[in-house]
Rosetta silent file (secondary structure, phi, psi, omega in degrees, C-alpha in Angstrom):
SEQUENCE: XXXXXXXXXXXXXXXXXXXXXXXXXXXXXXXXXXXXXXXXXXXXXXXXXXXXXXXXXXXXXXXXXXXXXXXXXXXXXXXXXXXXXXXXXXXXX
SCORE:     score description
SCORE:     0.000 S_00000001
   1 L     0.000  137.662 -152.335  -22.077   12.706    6.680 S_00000001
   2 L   -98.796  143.479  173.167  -20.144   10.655    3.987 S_00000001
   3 L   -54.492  166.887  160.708  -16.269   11.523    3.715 S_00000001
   4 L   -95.517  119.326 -164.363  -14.962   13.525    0.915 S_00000001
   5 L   -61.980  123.511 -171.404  -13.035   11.111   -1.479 S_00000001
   6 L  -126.233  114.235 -164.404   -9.620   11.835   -1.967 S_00000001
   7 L  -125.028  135.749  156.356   -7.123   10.100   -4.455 S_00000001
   8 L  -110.991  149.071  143.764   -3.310   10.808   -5.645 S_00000001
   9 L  -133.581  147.409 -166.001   -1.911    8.340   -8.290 S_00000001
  10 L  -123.402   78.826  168.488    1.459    8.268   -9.638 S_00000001
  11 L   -87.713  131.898  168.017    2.489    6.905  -12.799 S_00000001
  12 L   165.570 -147.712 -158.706    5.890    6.729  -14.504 S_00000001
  13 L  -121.239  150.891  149.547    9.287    4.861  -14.973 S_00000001
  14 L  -144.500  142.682  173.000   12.069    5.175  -12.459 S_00000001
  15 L   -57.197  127.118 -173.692   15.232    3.339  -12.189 S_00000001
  16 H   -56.745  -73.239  157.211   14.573    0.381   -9.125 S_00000001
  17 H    22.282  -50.176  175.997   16.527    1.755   -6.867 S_00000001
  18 H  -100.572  -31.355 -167.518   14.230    4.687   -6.298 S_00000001
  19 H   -71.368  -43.067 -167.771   11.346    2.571   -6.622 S_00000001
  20 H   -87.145  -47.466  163.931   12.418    0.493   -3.701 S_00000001
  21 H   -14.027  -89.202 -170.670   13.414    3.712   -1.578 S_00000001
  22 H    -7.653  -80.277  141.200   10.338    4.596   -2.321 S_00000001
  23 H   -77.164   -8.002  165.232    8.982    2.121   -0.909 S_00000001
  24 H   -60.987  -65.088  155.909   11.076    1.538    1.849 S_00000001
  25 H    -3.542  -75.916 -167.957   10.309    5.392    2.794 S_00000001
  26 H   -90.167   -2.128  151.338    6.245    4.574    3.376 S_00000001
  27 H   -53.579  -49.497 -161.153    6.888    1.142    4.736 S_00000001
  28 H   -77.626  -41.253  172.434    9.018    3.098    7.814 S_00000001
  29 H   -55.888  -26.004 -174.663    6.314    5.912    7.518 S_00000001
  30 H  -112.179  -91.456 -145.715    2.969    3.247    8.507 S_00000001
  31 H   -45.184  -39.555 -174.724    5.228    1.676   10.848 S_00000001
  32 L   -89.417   20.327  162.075    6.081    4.963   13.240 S_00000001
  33 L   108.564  -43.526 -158.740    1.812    5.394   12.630 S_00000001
  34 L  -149.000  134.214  162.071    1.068    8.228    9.764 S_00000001
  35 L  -142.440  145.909  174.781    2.298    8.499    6.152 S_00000001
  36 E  -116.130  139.978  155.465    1.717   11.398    3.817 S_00000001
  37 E  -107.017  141.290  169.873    1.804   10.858    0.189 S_00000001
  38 E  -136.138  133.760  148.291    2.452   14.193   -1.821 S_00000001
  39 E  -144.822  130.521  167.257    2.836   15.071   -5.036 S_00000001
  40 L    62.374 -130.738 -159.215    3.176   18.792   -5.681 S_00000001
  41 L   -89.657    3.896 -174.681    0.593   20.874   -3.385 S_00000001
  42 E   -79.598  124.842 -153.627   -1.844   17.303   -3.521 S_00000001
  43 E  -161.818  126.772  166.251   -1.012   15.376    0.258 S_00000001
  44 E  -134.354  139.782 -176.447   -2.996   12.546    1.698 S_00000001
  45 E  -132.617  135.800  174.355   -2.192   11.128    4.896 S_00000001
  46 L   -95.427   91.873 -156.483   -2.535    7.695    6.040 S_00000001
  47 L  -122.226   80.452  175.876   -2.864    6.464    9.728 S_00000001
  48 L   -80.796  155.658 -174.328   -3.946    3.091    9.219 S_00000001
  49 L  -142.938  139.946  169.453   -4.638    1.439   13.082 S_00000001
  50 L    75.838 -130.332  158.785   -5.756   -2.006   14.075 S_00000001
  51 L  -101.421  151.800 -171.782   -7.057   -3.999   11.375 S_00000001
  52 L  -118.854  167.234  176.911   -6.578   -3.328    7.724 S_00000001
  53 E   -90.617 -176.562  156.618   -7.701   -5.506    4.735 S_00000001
  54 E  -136.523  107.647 -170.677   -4.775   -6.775    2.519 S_00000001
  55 E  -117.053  141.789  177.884   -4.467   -7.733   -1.301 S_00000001
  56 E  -120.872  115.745  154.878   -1.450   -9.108   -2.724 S_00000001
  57 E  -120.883  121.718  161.761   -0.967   -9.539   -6.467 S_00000001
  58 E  -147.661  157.903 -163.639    1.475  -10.485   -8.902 S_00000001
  59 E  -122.722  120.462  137.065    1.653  -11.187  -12.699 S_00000001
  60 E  -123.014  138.288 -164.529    4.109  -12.204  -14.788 S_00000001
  61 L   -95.318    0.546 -173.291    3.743  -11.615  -18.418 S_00000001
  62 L    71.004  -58.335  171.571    7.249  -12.946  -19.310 S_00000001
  63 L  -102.469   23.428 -159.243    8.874   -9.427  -20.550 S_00000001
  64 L  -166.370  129.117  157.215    6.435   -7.376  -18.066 S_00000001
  65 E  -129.985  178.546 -168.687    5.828   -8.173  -14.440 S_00000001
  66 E  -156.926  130.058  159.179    3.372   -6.198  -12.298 S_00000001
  67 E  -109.748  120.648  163.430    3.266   -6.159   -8.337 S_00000001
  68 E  -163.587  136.870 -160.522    0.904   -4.877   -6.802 S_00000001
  69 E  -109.548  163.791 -172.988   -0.100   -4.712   -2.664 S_00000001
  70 E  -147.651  123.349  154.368   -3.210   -3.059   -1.215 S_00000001
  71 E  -122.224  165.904 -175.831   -4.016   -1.951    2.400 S_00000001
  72 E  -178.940  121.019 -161.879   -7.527   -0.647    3.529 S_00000001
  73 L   -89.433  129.818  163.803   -8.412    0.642    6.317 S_00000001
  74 L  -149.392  103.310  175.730  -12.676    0.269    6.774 S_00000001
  75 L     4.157  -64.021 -139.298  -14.991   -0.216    9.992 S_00000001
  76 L   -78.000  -35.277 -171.942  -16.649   -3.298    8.313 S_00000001
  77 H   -59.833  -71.730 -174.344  -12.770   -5.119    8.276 S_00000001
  78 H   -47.401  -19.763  170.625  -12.796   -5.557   12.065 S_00000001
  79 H   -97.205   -2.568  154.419  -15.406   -7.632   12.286 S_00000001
  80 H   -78.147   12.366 -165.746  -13.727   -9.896    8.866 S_00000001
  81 L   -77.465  -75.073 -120.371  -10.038   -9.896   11.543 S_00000001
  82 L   -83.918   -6.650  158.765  -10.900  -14.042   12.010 S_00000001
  83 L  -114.997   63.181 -158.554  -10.304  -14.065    8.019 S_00000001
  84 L   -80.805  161.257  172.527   -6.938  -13.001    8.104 S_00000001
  85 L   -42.031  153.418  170.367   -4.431  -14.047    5.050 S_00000001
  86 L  -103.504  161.048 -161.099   -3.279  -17.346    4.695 S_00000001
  87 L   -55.492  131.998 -173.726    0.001  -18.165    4.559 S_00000001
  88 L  -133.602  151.357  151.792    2.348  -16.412    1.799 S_00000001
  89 L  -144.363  148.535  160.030    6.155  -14.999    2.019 S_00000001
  90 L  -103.992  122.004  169.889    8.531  -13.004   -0.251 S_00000001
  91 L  -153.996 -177.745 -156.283   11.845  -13.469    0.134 S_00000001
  92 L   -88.290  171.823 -170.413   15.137  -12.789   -1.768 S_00000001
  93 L  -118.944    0.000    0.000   16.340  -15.034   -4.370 S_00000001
């Protein structure tokens, strides 16, 4: 039996500050195993384990930049673990 699909997305503006909480928040949440996302009574929880894919992206547009990361958890991924990322880093500036 096929899962039932479940999506939240969250658009708006926030001062960075909250944005990096934010993220800070569900990094510390998928480290200690399970993160819930919520907005209002809408709540998906995320217990990725083992291997996950990973996408990395960023743009800059010169007055617009756009980051954006991807995990995904899928059966098919464990047997793709021998094509893990190549090397990348983020660091401060």
């Amino acid at each position: 039996m096929k899962a039932t699909r479940q999506e939240l997305k969250v658009d708006g503006a926030v001062e960075l500050p909250q944005a990096i909480a934010y993220l800070e928040q569900l990094v510390q949440a998928l480290k200690a195993g399970t993160a819930e996302v919520r907005q209002g009574d809408h709540a998906i929880v995320l217990g990725p384990r083992g291997v996950v894919g990973f996408s990395h992206r960023a743009v800059d547009k010169g007055e617009r930049y756009r980051l954006a990361r991807e995990l995904e958890r899928h059966d098919r991924l464990v047997d793709e673990a021998a094509q893990a990322v190549g090397p990348f880093s983020v660091h401060q500036l």
